[in-house]
C-alpha positions in Angstrom: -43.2 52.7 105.0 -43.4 52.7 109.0 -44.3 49.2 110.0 -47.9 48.9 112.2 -45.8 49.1 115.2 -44.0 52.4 114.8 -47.2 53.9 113.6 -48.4 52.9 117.2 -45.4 54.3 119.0 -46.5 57.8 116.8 -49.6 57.7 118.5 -48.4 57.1 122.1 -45.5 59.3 121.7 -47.6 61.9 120.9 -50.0 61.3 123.7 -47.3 61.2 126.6 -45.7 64.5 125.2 -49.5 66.3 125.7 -49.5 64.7 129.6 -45.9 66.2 129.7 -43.7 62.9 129.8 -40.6 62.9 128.3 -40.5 60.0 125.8 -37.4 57.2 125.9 -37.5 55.6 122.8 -36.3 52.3 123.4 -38.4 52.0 126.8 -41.6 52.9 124.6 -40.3 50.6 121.9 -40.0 47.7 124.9 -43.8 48.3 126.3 -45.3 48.6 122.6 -43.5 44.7 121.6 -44.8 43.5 125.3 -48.0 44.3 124.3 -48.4 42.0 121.2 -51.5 42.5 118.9 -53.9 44.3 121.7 -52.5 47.6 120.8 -53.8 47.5 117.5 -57.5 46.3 118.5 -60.4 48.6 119.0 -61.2 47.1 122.3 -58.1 46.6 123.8 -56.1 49.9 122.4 -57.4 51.9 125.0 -57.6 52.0 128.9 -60.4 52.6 130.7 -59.0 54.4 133.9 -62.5 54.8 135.4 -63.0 50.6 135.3 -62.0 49.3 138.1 -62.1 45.6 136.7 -59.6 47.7 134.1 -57.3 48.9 136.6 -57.1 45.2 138.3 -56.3 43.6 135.2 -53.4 46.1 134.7 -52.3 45.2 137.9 -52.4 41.8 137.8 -51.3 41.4 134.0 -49.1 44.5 133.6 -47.5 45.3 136.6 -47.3 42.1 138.4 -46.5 39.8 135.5 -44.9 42.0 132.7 -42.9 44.4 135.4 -42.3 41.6 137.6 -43.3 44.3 140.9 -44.3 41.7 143.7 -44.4 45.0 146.3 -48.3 46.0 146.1 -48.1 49.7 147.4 -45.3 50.1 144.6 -47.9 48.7 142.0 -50.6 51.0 143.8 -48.6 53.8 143.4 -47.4 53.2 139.3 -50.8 52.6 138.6 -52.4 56.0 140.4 -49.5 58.0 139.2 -50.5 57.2 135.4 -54.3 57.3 136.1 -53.5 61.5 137.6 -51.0 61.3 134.7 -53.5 60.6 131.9 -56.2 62.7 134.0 -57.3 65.1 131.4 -57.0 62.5 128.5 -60.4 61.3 127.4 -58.9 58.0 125.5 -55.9 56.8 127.0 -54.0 54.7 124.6 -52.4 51.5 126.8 -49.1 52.3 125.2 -48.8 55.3 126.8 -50.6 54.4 130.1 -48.2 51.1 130.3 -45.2 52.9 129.6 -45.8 56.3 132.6 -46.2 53.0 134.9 -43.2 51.4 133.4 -41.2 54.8 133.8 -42.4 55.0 137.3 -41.4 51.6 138.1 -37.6 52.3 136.9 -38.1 49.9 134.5 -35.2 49.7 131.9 
């Protein structure tokens, strides 16, 4: 029986395939266990690209704490590369958002 996690990972895999990203396991694997338990609430599963307050708080939580970028047209430029990424995608799942800006940001 897959575990709640890998069921997630499903999901997200399956999302950055439809936006065209080729999926790393263990880097996926890495962003889903940073996440903790907000990937598997209702109001924290998804991203809300249009939000501005949204976007900041990936910023500031994601890429500034988790990624450790201190460079803000790096972060500006991770975070606008998955919001064109995930464009056409009417609910973005924050796995997959997290991991295009991880993949953009080289991390390993």
């Amino acid at each position: 029986m897959a575990t709640k996690q890998e069921l997630a990972m499903e999901k997200y895999a399956a999302q950055l395939k439809k936006v065209g990203v080729p999926v790393n396991k263990a880097l996926l694997e890495s962003v889903t266990k940073g996440m903790g338990p907000s990937q598997y609430k209702l109001d924290s599963m998804f991203v809300a690209a249009s939000d501005k307050a949204e976007l900041a708080r990936v910023h500031k939580s994601f890429i500034m704490k988790k990624c450790g970028v201190k460079d803000e047209a790096k972060a500006k430029k991770a975070l606008d590369h998955a919001v064109d990424k995930m464009s056409g995608v009417r609910k973005k799942y924050r796995g997959a958002f997290y991991y295009i800006i991880a993949k953009k940001l080289g991390v390993k």
